[in-house]
DOVO-612393 format. One record per residue (C-alpha): residue number from 1; residue in one letter; x, y, z. Coordinates in nm, 4 decimals, padded with zeros to 6 digits. Example, Ala and Ser with C-alpha at 12.3 -4.5 7.8 and 13.67 -1.06 7.14 Angstrom:
2
- 1,a,01.2300,-00.4500,00.7800
- 2,s,01.3670,-00.1060,00.7140
end
This chain:
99
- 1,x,00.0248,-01.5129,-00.2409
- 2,x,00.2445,-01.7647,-00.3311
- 3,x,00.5928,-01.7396,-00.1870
- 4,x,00.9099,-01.9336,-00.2640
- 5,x,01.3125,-01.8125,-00.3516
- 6,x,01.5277,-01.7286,-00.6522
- 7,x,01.7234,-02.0247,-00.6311
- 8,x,01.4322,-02.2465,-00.7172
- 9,x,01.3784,-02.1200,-01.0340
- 10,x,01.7137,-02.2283,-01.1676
- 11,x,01.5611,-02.1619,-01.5035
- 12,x,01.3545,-01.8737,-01.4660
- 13,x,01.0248,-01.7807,-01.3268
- 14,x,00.7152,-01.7965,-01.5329
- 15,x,00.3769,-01.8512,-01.4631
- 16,x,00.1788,-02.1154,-01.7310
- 17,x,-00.0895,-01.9397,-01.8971
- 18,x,00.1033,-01.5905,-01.8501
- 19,x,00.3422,-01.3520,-02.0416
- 20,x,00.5428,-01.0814,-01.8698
- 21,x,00.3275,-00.7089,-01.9967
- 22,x,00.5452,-00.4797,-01.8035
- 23,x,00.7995,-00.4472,-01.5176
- 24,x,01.0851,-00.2423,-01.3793
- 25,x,01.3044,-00.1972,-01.1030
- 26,x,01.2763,-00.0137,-00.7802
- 27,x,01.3997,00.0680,-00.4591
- 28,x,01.2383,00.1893,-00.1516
- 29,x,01.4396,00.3821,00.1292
- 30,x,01.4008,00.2274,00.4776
- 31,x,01.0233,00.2718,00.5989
- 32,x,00.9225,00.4000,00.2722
- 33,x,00.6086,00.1841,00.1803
- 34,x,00.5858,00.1064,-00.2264
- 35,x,00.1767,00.2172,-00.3141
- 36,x,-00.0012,00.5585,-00.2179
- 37,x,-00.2523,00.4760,00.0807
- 38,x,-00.5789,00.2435,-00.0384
- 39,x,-00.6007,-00.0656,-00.1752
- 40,x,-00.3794,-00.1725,-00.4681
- 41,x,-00.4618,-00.4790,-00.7093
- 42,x,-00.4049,-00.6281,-00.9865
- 43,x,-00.6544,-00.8084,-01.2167
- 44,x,-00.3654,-01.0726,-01.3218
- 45,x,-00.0615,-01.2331,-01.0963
- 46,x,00.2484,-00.9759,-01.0058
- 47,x,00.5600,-01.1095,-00.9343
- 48,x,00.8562,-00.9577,-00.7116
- 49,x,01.2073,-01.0537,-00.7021
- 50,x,01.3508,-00.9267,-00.4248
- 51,x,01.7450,-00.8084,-00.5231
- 52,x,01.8433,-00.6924,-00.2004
- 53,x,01.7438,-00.5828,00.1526
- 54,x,01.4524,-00.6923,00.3546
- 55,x,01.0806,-00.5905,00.4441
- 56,x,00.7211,-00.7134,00.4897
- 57,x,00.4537,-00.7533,00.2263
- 58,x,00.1255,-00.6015,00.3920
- 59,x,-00.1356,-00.8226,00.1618
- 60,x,-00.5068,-00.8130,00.2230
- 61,x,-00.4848,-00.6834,00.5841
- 62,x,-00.2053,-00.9110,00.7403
- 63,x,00.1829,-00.8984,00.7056
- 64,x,00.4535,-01.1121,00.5964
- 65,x,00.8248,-01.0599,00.6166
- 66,x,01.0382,-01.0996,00.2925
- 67,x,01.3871,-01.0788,00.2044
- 68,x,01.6738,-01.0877,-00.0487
- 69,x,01.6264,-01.3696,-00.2732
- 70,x,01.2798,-01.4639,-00.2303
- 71,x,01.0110,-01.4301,-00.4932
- 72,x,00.6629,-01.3224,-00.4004
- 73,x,00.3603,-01.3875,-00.6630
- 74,x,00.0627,-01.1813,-00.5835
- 75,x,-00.2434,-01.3462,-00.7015
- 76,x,-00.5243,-01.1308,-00.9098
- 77,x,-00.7195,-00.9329,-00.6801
- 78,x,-00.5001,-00.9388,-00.3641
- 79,x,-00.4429,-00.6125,-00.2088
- 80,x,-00.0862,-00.5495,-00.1630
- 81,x,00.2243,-00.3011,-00.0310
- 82,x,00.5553,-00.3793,00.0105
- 83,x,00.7212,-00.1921,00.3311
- 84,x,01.1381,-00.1931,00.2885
- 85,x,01.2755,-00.2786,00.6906
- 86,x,01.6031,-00.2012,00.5220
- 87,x,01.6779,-00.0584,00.1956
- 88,x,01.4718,-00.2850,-00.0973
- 89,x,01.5441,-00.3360,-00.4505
- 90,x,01.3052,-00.5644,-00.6232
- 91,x,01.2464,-00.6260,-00.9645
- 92,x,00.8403,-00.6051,-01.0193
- 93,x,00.6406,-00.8058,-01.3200
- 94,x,00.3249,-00.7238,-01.4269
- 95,x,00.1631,-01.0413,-01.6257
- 96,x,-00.1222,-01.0791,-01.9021
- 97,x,-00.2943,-01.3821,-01.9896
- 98,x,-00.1177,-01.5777,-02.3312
- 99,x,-00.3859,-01.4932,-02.5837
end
């Protein structure tokens, strides 16, 4: 995972090689955890911009805390949750390779 915040990508956050395919917005309540039990991947990057509140990211077995203004790219293949401490809104991208 690679980790950094929103106010280092003064001109957006993109990923060479990579187009946004999907994404939304969502919240999670606090101790709700964002994926049904089991592992959850991806087979290309996942971004989250986190909007408000503050949590961990559970990622291939060990934890990480986040909060509100950081940006969390989940590489291809890395199992992850994200677990709201306090009430979470994040903005989730789902990315494709540029054809």
């Amino acid at each position: 995972m690679r980790r950094s915040t929103l106010a280092e990508y003064g001109g957006g956050v993109t990923l060479p090689g990579y187009r946004v395919e999907s994404g939304g917005v969502s919240s999670l309540a606090p101790g709700e955890v964002s994926h049904a039990r089991g592992r959850h991947t991806h087979p290309d990057p996942e971004i989250f911009l986190i909007l408000s509140g503050a949590g961990r990211i559970h990622l291939d077995g060990r934890a990480e805390d986040f909060a509100a203004g950081d940006v969390l790219i989940v590489e291809p293949g890395e199992d992850h949750h994200l677990e709201a401490v306090t009430g979470v809104v994040t903005t989730w991208l789902h990315l494709e390779p540029v054809p």
